[in-house]
Structures are given as C-alpha cells and as structure tokens.
KEDO-18555 format. One line per field, with one value per residue (C-alpha): x, y, z. Coordinates in steps of 0.25 Angstrom, whole numbers, plus 5000, padded with zeros to 4 digits. Layout:
BEGIN
X	[X,...]
Y	[Y,...]
Z	[Z,...]
//
This chain:
BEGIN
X	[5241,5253,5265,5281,5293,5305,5314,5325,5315,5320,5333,5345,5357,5362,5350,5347,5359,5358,5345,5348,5358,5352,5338,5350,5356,5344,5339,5351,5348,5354,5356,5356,5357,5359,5367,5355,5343,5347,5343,5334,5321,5313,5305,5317,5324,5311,5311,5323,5321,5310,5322,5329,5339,5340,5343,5353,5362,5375,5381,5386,5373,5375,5386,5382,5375,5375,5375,5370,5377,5366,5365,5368,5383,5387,5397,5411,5413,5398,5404,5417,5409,5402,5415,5420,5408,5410,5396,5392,5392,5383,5386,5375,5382,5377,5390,5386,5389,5400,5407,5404,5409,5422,5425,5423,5434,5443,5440,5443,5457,5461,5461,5446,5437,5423,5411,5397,5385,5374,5364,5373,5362,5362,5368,5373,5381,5384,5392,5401,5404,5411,5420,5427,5442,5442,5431,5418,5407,5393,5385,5370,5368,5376,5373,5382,5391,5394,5396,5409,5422,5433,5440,5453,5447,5435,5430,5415,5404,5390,5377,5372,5359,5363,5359,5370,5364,5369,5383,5385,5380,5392,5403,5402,5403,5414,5420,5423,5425,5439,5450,5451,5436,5434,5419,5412,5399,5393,5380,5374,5368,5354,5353,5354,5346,5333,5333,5335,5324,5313,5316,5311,5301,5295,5296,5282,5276,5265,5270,5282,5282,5297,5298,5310,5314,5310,5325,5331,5340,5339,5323,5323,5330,5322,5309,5314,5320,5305,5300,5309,5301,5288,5283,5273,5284,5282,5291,5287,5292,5281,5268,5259,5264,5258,5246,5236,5235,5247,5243,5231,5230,5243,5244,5259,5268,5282,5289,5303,5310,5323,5336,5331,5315,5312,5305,5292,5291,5291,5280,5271,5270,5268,5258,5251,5252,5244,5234,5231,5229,5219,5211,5212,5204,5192]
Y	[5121,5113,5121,5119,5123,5123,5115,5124,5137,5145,5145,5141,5137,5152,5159,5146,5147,5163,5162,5151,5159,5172,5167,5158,5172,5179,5167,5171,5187,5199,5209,5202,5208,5204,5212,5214,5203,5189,5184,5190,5186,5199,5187,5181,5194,5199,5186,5190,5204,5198,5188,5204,5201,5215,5216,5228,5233,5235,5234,5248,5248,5236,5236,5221,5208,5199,5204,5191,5192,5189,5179,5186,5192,5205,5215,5212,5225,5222,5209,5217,5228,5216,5211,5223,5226,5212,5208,5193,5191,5178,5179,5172,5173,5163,5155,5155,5170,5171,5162,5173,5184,5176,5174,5188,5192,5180,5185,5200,5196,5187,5199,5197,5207,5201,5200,5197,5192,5197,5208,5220,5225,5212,5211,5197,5202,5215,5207,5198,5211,5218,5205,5209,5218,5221,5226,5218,5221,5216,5211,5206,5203,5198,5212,5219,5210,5214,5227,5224,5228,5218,5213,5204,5193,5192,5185,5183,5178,5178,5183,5169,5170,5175,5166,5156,5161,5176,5172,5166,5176,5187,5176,5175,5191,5190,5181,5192,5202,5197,5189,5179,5175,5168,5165,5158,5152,5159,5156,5148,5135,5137,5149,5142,5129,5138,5145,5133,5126,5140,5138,5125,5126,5138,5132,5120,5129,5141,5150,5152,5160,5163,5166,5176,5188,5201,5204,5189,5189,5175,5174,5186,5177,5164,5172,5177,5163,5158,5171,5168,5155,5158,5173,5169,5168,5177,5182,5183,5184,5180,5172,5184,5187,5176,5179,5169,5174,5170,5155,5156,5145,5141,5126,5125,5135,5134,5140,5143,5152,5160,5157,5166,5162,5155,5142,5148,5159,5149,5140,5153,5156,5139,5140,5153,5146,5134,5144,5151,5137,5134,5147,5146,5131,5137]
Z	[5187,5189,5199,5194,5203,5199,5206,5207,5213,5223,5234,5227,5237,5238,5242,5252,5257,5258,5263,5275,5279,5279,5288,5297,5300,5303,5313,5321,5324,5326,5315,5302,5287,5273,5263,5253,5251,5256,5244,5232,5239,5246,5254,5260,5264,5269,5278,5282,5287,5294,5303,5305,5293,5286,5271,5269,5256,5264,5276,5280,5291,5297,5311,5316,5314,5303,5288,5278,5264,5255,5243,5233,5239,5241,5237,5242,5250,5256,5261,5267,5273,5281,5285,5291,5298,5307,5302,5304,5289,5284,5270,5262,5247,5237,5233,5219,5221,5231,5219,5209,5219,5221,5205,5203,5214,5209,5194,5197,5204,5193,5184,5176,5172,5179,5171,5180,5172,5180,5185,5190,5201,5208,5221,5218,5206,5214,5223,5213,5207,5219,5220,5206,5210,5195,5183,5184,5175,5176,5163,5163,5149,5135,5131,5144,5141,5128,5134,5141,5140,5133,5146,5147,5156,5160,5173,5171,5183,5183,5192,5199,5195,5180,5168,5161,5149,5152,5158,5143,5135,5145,5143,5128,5130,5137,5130,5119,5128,5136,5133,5147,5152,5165,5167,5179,5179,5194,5189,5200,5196,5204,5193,5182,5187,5190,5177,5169,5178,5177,5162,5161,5169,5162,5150,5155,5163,5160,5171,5178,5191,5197,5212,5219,5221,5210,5213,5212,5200,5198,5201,5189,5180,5182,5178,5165,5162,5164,5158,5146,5144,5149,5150,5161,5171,5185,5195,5206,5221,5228,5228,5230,5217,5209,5201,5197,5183,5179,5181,5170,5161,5169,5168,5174,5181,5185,5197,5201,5208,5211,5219,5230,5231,5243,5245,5252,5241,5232,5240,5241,5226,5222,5233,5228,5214,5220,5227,5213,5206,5218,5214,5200,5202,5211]
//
C-alpha cells in the first residue's frame, strides 16, 4: 500500500508562529495563560498546560503574569481588559486575521455596512466582529445571504479559513443587495493551497485520512473537500484513531492535514499507517 502526504499538511505560518511563541513564553515561567486554546489542536494545548500555561475564556480571573493572545484573536474589549490589568501581553494573532480585524474597523469608520463570510460560533470570527463600530452581520452560506437587508454600501470580509467558492457565492448576493460594495479577499493563501492540494490528492487515491483538531475549522473543511470526492475520507485527531479496516483492498491512500496539526501527530498516524501494512502482510 503506497502512503501519500500532502505536501502542504499541517502548520501554516500562523499557527507556527503562534505556537513558537506560546512554548517560548512558557519556557520562561511564571504565571502564564492563553485567552482560549492557543490554536485548534487539544494536543498542543494539552502540551502546554503540562509547561503551567492555563487555557481560560477571559480575563476577569487573572491579576498577574503573562496572558498569550491566541491564533485566532480575540475580541477587541478582551484585548483592552488585558491592557488595563498591566498584564505582560504576548499577543500571538495570526496576521492573516489581525488584517481582517483591521479592515472591519477601517470598513465600519468609513461608513460601510460589514458583511463577514464565515461560521458565527467561531472564536476567530467572533473577534473580527467586535472590530465593526457600526451594523455587522455574519452570513455562512448563499442562502443567509440572500436573507439580508438592502444596504447602501456594503464592506465585505471573510473567515480565513472560509472557501473562495463561498466568499463568491455572498459577493454575487451582495452585489444586489447595496448600491457601493467594497470586498477584500482575507482569505489566507495556505487556506486555499491545502484545499486545492486534498482535492487533487483525493481524487488518485482509495482513502484519504485528514488529521487536526474535531474543533479545527479549517481541518473540517479539508475533510469534506476530500469527502466530496471520495466518500472513504476519515478525520481523525489522532493516530489511535485509525482503524485498519478502512485500508482493505486499499492500494493508495493519501494524507494531509490541517493548519493547526503538528508535525509529530502527523508522524504518529504515517507511522501507525505503516504498523497496520506490517500486520496486514503477516
């Protein structure tokens, strides 16, 4: 059985970048905390309560130490209640979504009406919101969309992990809906690059397995892409979760992973994929 990996699996620069930061402030000691999970990866934060870095919703418990601003953002008054509190403040924001946050704010100021394409529950999107001084409304789908007012102008942003596909399908709505539209594309590249990558992978391949997080957005997403293509597509967080059955009469599967899986997660399950080949030969 021949193994495929993605080439783009796992880390993008964001979560790297979150991550380094997050293990660097807990090397130094004392009373460390991030503002929710680090990154969508129960692995990694669980690595990092182990170091003494506490994962908490909000600050209102915290009088000292250092507070870590997770990947994803957060709210704007959660930033400013760290402030006030004279917290040592390492804040760990992906850029592709400190960019979004800053053109909601600038979008808001300028008068627009702000549209975000993405998943209202999720923290990341959570956060842009709260940036927006004026009406904000959060659509998922063609069909929100459609439920909209008419607006004037319309500024509209998007999750970073949300499909280019989707962001179109709003704009054309919103297109109808106002007279002045300002769109920007805060899609972030690595996004797009990994679902276009899992689709071509699962389209030569008999299996697909995606690795990350069950509450990773972007790890979600890549396995319906696959799953779209090919129905025996599996996501899973962990190589314990892998079941030999899905690799009968299995001559290729492919692998890939999401923007917050780790590279030893992503080691374990190739090597527990390897250990099932093994046993399937004996």
């Amino acid at each position: 059985m021949e193994i495929i990996l993605a080439k783009q699996a796992g880390f993008c620069f964001g979560v790297k970048r979150a991550t380094h930061l997050a293990f660097e402030a807990a090397e130094r000691g004392g009373e460390t905390y991030t503002l929710g999970p680090i990154i969508h990866s129960p692995q990694v934060v669980q690595r990092l309560e182990e170091m003494g870095v506490k994962a908490l919703p909000n600050v209102d418990d915290i009088e000292s130490g250092t507070i870590i601003i997770r990947s994803h953002g957060v709210a704007a008054h959660e930033l400013d209640d760290a402030m006030t509190r004279n917290l040592e403040i390492v804040d760990a924001t992906c850029p592709f979504v400190k960019k979004a946050q800053d053109h909601v704010a600038g979008l808001s100021k300028a008068g627009y009406d702000v549209v975000v394409v993405g998943d209202l529950d999720h923290p990341e999107v959570q956060g842009i919101v709260s940036y927006a001084t004026g009406r904000v409304f959060v659509v998922s789908c063609e069909e929100e969309a459609q439920k909209l007012p008419r607006m004037s102008k319309i500024g509209v942003v998007a999750q970073t992990t949300q499909s280019f596909e989707t962001l179109k399908e709003v704009v054309d709505v919103c297109l109808e809906k106002g007279s002045e539209i300002r769109i920007y594309n805060t899609i972030c590249d690595a996004t797009a690059v990994r679902q276009e990558e899992a689709k071509a992978l699962a389209g030569k391949v008999d299996c697909m397995l995606v690795i990350g997080g069950f509450n990773s957005a972007n790890t979600k997403r890549l396995a319906e892409v696959c799953a779209e293509l090919l129905p025996r597509t599996h996501h899973i967080e962990t190589a314990s979760q892998v079941d030999p059955a899905w690799f009968d009469g299995v001559k290729k599967v492919g692998v890939t992973a999401g923007a917050s899986t780790p590279k030893w997660l992503i080691d374990e399950v190739l090597e527990r994929i390897t250990e099932v080949e093994r046993d399937k030969k004996r």
